[in-house]
C-alpha positions as a Python dict, from the first residue, in 0.01 Angstrom:
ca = {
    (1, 'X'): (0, 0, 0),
    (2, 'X'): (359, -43, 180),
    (3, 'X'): (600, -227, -16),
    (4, 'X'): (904, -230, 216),
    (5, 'X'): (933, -497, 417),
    (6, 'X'): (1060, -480, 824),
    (7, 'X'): (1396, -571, 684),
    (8, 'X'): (1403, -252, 485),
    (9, 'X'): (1224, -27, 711),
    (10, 'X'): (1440, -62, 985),
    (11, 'X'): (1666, 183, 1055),
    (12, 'X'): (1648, 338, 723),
    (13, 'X'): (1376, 533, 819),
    (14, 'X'): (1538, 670, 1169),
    (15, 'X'): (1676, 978, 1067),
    (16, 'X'): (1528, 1257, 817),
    (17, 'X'): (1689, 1079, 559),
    (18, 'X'): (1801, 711, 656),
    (19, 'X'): (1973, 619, 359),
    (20, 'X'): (2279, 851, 406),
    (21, 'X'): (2374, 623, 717),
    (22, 'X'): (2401, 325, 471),
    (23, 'X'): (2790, 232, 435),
    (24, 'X'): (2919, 394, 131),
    (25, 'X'): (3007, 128, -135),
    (26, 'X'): (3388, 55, -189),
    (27, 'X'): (3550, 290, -406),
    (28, 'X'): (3745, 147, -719),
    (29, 'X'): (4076, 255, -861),
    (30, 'X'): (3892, 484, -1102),
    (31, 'X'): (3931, 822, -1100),
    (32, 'X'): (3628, 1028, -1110),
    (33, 'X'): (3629, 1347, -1339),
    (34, 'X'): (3664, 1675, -1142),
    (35, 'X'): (3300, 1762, -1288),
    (36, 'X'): (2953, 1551, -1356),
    (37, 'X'): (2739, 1762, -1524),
    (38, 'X'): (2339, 1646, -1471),
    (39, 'X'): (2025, 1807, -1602),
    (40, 'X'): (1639, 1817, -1545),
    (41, 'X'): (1379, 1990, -1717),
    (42, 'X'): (1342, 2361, -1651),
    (43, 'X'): (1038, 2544, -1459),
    (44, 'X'): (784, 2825, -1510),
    (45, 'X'): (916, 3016, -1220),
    (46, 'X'): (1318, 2931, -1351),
    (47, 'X'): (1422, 2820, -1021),
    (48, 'X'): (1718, 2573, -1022),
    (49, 'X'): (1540, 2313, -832),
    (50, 'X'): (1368, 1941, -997),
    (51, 'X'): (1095, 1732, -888),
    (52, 'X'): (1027, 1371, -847),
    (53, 'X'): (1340, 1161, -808),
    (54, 'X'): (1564, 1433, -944),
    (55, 'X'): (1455, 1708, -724),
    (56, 'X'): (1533, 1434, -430),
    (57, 'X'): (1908, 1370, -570),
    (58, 'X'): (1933, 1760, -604),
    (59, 'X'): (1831, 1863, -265),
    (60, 'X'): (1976, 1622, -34),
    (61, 'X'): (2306, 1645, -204),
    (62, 'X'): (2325, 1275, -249),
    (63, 'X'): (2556, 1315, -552),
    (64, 'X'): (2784, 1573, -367),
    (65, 'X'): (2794, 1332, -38),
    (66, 'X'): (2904, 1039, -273),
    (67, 'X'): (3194, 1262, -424),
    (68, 'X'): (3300, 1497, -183),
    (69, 'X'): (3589, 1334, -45),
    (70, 'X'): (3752, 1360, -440),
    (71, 'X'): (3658, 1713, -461),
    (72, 'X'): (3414, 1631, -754),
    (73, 'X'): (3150, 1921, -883),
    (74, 'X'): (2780, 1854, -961),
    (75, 'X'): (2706, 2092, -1235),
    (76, 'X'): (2314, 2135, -1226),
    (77, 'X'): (2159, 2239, -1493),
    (78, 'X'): (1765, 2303, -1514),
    (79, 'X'): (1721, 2450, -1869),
    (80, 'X'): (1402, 2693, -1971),
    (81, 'X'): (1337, 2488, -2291),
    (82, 'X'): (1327, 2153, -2081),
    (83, 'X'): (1376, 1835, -2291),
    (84, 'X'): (1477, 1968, -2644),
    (85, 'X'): (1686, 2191, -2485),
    (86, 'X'): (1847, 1952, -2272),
    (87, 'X'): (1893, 1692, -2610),
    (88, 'X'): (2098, 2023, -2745),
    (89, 'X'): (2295, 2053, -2413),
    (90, 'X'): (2395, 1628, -2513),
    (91, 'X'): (2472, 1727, -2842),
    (92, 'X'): (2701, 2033, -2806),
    (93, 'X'): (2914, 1797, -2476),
    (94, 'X'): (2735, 1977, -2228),
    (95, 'X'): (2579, 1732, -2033),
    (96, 'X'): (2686, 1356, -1849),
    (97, 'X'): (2371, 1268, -1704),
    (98, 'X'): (1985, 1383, -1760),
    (99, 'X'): (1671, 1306, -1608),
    (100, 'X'): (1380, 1413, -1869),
    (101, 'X'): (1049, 1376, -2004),
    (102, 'X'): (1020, 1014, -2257),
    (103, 'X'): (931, 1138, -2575),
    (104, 'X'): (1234, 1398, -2602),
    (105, 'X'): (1505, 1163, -2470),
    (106, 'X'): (1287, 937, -2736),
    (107, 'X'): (1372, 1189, -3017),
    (108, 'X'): (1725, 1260, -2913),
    (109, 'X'): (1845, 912, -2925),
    (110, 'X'): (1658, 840, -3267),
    (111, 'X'): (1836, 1169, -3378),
    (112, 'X'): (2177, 1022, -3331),
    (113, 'X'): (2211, 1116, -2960),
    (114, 'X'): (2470, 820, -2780),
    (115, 'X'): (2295, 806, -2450),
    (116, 'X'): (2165, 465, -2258),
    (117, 'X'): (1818, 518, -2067),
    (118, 'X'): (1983, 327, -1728),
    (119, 'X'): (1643, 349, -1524),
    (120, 'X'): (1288, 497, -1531),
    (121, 'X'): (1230, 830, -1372),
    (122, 'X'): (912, 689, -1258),
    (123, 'X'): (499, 802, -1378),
    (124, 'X'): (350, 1145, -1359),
    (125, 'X'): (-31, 1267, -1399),
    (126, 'X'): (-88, 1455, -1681),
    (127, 'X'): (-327, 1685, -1674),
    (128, 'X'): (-622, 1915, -1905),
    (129, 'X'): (-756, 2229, -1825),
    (130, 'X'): (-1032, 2474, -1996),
    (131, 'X'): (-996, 2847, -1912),
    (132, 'X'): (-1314, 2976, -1717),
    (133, 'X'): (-1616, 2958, -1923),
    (134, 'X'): (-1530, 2667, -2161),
    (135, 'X'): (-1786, 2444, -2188),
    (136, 'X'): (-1576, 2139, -2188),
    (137, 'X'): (-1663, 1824, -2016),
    (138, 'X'): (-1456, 1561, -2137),
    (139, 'X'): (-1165, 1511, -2400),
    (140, 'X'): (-1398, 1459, -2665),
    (141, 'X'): (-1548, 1798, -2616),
    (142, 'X'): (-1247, 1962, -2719),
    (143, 'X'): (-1285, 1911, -3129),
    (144, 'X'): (-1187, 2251, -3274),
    (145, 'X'): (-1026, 2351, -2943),
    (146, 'X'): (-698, 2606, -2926),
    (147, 'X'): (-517, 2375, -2689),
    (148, 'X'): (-163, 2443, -2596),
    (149, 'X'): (151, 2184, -2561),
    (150, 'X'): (470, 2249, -2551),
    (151, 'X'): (625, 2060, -2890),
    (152, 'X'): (925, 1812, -2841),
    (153, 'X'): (824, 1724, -2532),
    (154, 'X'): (654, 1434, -2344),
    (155, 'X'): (325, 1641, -2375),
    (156, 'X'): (330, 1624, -2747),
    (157, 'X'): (298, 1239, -2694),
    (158, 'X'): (53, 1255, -2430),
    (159, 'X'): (-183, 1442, -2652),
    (160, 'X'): (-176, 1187, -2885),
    (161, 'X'): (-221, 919, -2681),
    (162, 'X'): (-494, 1081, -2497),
    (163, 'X'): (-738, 1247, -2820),
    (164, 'X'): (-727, 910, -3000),
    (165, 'X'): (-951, 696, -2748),
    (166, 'X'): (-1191, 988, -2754),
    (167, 'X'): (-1216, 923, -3107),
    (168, 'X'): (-1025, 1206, -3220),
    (169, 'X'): (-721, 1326, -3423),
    (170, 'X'): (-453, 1620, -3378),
    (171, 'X'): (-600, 1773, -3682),
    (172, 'X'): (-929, 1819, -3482),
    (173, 'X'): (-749, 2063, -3236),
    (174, 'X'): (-556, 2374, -3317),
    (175, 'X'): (-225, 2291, -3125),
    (176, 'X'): (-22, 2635, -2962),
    (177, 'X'): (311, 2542, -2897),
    (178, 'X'): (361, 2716, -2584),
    (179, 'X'): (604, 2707, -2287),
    (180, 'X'): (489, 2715, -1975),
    (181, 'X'): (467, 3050, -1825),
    (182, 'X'): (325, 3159, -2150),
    (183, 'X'): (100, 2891, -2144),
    (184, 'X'): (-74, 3070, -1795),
    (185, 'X'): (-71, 3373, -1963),
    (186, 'X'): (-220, 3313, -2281),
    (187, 'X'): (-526, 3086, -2088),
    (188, 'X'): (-587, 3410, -1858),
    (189, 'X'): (-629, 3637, -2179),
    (190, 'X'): (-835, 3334, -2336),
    (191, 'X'): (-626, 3317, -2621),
    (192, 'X'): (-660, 2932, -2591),
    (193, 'X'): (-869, 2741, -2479),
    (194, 'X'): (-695, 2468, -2281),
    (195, 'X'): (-377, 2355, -2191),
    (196, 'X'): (-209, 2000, -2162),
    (197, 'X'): (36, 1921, -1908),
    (198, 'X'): (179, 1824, -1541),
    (199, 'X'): (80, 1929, -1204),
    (200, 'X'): (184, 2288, -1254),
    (201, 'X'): (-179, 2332, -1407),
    (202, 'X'): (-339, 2266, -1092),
    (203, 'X'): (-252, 2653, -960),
    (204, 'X'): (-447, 2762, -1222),
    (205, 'X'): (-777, 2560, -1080),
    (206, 'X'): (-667, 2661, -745),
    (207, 'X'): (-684, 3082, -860),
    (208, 'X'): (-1010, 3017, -1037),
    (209, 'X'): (-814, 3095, -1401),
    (210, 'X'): (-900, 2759, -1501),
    (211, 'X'): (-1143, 2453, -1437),
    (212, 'X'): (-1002, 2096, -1443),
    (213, 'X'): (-1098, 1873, -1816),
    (214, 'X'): (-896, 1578, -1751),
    (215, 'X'): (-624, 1360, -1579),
    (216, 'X'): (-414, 1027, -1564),
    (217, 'X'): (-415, 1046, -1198),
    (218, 'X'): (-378, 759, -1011),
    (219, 'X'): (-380, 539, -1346),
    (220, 'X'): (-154, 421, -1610),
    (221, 'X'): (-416, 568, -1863),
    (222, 'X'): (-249, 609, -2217),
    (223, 'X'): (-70, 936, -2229),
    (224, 'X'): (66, 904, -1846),
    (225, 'X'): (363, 1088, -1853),
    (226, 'X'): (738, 870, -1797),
    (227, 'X'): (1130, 948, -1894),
    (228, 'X'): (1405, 830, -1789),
    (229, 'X'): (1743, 863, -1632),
    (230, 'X'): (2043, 854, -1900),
    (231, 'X'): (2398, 910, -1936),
    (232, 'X'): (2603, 996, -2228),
    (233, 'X'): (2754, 664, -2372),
    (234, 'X'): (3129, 803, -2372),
    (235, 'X'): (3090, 876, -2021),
    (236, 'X'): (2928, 538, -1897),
    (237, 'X'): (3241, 367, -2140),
    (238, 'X'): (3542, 606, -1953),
    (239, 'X'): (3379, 625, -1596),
    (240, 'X'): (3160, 273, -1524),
    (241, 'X'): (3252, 286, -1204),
    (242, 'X'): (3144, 682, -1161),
    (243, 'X'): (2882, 603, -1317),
    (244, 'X'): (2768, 285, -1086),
    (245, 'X'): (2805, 588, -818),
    (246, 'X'): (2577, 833, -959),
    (247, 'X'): (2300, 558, -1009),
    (248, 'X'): (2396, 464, -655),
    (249, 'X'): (2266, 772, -554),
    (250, 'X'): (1989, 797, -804),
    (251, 'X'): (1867, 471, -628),
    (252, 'X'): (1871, 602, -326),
    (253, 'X'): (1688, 908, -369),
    (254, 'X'): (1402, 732, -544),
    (255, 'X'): (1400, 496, -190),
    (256, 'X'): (1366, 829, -8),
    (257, 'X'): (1076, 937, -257),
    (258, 'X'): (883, 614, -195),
    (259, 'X'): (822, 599, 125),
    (260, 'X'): (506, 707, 293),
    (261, 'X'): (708, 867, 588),
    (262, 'X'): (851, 1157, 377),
    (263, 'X'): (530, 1265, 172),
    (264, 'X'): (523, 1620, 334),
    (265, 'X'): (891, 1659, 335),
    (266, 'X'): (842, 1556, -24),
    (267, 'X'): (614, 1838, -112),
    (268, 'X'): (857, 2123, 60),
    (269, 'X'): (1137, 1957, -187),
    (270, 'X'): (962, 2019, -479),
    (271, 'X'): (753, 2347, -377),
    (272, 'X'): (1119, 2475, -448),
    (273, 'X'): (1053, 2449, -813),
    (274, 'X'): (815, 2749, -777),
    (275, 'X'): (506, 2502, -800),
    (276, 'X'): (272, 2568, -506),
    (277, 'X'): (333, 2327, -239),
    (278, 'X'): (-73, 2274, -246),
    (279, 'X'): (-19, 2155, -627),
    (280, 'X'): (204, 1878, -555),
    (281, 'X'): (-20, 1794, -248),
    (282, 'X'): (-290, 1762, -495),
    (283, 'X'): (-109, 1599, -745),
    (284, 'X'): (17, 1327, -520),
    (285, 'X'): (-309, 1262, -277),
    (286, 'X'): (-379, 901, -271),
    (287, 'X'): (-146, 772, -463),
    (288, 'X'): (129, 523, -391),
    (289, 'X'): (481, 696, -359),
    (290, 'X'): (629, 352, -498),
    (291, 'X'): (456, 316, -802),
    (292, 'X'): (510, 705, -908),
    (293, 'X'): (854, 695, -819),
    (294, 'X'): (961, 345, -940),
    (295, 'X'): (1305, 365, -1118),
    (296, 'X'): (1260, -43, -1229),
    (297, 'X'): (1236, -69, -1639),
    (298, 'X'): (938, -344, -1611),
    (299, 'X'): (709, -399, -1844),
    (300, 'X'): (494, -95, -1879),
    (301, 'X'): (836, 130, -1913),
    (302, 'X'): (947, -32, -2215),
    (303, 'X'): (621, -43, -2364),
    (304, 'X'): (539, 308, -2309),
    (305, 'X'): (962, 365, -2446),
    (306, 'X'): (844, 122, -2763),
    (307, 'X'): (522, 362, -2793),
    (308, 'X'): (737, 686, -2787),
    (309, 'X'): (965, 598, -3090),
    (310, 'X'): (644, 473, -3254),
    (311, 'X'): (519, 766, -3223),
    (312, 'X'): (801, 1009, -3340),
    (313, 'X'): (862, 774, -3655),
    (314, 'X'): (493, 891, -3731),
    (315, 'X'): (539, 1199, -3663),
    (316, 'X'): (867, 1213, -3850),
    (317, 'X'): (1070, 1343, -3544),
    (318, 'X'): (1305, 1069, -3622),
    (319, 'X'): (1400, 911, -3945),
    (320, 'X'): (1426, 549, -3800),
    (321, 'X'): (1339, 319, -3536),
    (322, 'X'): (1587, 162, -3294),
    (323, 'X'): (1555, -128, -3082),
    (324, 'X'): (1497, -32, -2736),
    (325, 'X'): (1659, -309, -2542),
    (326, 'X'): (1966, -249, -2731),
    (327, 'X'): (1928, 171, -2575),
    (328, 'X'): (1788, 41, -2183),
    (329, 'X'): (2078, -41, -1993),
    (330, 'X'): (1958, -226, -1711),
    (331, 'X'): (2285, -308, -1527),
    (332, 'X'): (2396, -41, -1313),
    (333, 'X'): (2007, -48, -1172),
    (334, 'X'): (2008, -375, -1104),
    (335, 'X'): (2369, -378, -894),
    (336, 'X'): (2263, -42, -723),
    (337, 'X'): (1923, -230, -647),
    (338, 'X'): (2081, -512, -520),
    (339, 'X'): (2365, -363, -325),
    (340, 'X'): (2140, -128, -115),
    (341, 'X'): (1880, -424, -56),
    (342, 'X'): (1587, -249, -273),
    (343, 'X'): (1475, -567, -427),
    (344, 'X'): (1176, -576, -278),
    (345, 'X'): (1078, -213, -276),
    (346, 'X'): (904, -156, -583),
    (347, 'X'): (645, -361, -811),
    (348, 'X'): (670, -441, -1155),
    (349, 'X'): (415, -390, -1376),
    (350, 'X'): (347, -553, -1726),
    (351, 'X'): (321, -336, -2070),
    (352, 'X'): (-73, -317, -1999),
    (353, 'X'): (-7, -163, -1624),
    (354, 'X'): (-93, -457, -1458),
    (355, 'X'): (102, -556, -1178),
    (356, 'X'): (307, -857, -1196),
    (357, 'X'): (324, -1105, -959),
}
């Protein structure tokens, strides 16, 4: 369903991509730093490309556009170790902004980390597979299966979320923690028996290496995979205004990834990664580019933020809780929203995924 009104649509959508003839906001006195450094989650194939909102923001060189005339750098940085390896990059000064998978920037904040979550990086699918030959029909079949997740990140919560309405536990699986490109490998050999993660699975179904178990597509199932876009507290307290910017653009590209105009100029943006273009065809068909690109934190984003840290106190991946509407910083999303006339865009949804009126 299309969420953007005539008011919206016109115009914006004339060009390839109609936001860059918006009218720049007015700049402030601040000075920006000559660098912003801004990370995603690394790939299989190690290419230095993102995907959803990120991999918009990256390509279309919103964030260079919006700094250019001040001769600022965007330092990208798409690490092989994805989230945990980005929550070291925070730790050792490395990093300004990320856009990562919930549970880790979860975990880092618990840990001590001084970032604010300032929007949602919107839903993903996540997704089972069996290697050939499995006889595994559902999630409940896989008691006493070798299934592989990579630990520390978002997948290690969707796991949980996803065995425990199928009645079971993590200690009825054997869990391989795995990155991703060993992941492929070690299904192929049958070393395990299934993996658990994002669209980058659905190559394997495509080359016959695997057969399809399970997905959150096109629901907000328990385990649906969400993150979020945060900045490093000392930089949001010496560069507000900067940082208004960057969400600026962050906005922006998350406009671009919701409409229904740019779906196949979408899918050459992230084939970049090194996922198969067909994958994120797949991965996307049918579904509402709104809803999985959403940047609002409504309802079901804080619940699913409240879920994450229960979830690592249980798991002991942090030593206490924290208060998440103390960590999500709403404010720079709702002046970017409102300054680029978004308001009406996307729809909120309530912590049980319904949508609210």
């Amino acid at each position: 369903m299309n969420r953007i009104t005539r008011r919206h649509s016109l115009g914006a959508l004339t060009s390839a991509f109609g936001v860059l003839a918006m009218p720049q906001l007015a700049r402030a006195a601040e000075r920006p730093p000559a660098t912003i450094r801004i990370a995603g989650p690394g790939n299989a194939a190690g290419k230095p490309y993102g995907n959803n909102v990120l991999g918009v923001l990256r390509v279309k060189g919103l964030l260079e556009e919006e700094f250019k005339t001040e001769g600022v750098t965007i330092d990208w940085q798409f690490p092989r170790g994805t989230g945990p390896a980005i929550n070291e990059a925070f730790a050792n000064g490395q990093l300004d902004f990320s856009n990562y998978g919930g549970l880790p920037n979860v975990v880092g904040r618990g840990a001590g980390l001084r970032t604010r979550a300032l929007a949602s990086n919107g839903l993903a699918p996540v997704y089972i597979v069996a290697r050939k030959g499995a006889k595994f029909a559902s999630v409940a079949d896989l008691k006493g299966a070798r299934i592989s997740v990579s630990r520390g990140t978002i997948y290690e919560w969707s796991l949980n979320r996803i065995l425990t309405p199928a009645g079971l536990a993590e200690r009825d699986v054997q869990i391989f923690d795995l990155q991703a490109a060993d992941q492929i490998s070690a299904i192929a050999s049958g070393d395990i028996d299934a993996i658990l993660a994002g669209n980058n699975l659905l190559e394997l179904v495509d080359r016959d290496i695997a057969t399809l178990v399970y997905s959150t597509k096109g629901t907000r199932a328990p385990g649906t995979n969400f993150g979020s876009f945060v900045v490093y507290e000392d930089f949001a307290r010496r560069y507000p205004e900067t940082t208004q910017r960057v969400v600026n653009s962050y906005i922006r590209a998350a406009y671009f990834a919701s409409q229904e105009a740019n779906r196949q100029e979408l899918y050459d943006i992230w084939a970049l990664t090194g996922v198969p273009r067909a994958a994120f065809a797949r991965d996307y068909d049918g579904d509402d580019l709104a809803d999985r690109h959403s940047p609002l934190a409504d309802g079901f984003y804080r619940a699913s933020v409240q879920s994450g840290i229960d979830f690592s106190i249980s798991k002991k991946l942090i030593r206490a809780s924290f208060d998440p509407t103390q960590w999500i910083d709403q404010s720079f999303l709702d002046r970017a929203i409102d300054t680029l006339g978004y308001r009406q865009v996307w729809r909120a949804y309530d912590a049980a995924g319904k949508p609210q009126s």
